[in-house]
C-alpha positions as CSV (number, residue, x, y, z in Angstrom):
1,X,-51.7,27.7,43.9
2,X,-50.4,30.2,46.8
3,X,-47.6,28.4,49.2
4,X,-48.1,28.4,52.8
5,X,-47.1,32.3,54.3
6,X,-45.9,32.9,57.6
7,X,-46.2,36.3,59.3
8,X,-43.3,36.9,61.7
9,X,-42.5,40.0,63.9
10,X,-38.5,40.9,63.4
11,X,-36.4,43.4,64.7
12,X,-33.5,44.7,62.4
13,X,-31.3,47.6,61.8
14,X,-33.1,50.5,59.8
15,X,-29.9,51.1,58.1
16,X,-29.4,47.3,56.5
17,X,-32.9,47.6,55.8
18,X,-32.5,50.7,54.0
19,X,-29.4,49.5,52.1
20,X,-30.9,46.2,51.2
21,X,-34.1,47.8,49.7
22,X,-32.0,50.2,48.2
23,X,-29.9,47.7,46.3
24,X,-32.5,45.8,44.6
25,X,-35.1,48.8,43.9
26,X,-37.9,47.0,45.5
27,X,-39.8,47.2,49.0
28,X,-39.2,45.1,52.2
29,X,-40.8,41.9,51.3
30,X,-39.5,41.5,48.0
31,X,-36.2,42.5,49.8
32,X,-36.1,40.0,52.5
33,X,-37.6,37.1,50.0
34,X,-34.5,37.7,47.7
35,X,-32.0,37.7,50.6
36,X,-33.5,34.5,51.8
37,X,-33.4,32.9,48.5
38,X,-29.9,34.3,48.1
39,X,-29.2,32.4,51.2
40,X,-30.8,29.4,49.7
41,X,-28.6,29.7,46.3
42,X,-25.7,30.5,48.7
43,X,-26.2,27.1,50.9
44,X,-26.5,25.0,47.3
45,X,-23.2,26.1,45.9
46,X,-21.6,25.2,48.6
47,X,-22.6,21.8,48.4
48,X,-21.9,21.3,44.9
49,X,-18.0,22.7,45.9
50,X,-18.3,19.7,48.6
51,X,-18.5,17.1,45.4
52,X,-15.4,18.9,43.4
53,X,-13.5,15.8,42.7
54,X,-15.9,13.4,43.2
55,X,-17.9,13.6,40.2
56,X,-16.3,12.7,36.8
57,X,-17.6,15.0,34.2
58,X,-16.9,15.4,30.8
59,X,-17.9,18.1,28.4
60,X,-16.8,18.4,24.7
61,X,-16.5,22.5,24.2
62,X,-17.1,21.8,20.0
63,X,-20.1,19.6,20.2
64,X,-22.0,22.0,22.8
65,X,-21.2,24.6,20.3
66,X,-23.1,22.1,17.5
């Protein structure tokens, strides 16, 4: 099932554009979707650095290894 799209009109620098596109090999949509899901992975981690301390977690390193 296709999600909801959204055209919008943008201006941006020709140069990040051209860097960005460059950098992952791919055109501008598949670009600007895998900076804004960066952004989304980005926004995440932060929040889990938020609950450092505050979530008791204990691993055992030889029985993950089982």
């Amino acid at each position: 099932m296709a999600q909801p799209q959204r055209k919008i009109t943008v201006k941006l620098p020709v140069e990040a554009i051209e860097n960005a596109m460059r950098a992952t090999g791919q055109g501008l949509t598949p670009t600007l979707l895998e900076g804004l899901r960066e952004l989304e992975r980005r926004g995440k981690r932060s929040a889990l650095r938020k609950l450092r301390g505050k979530v008791r977690f204990e691993l055992s390193l030889q029985e993950t290894r089982r």
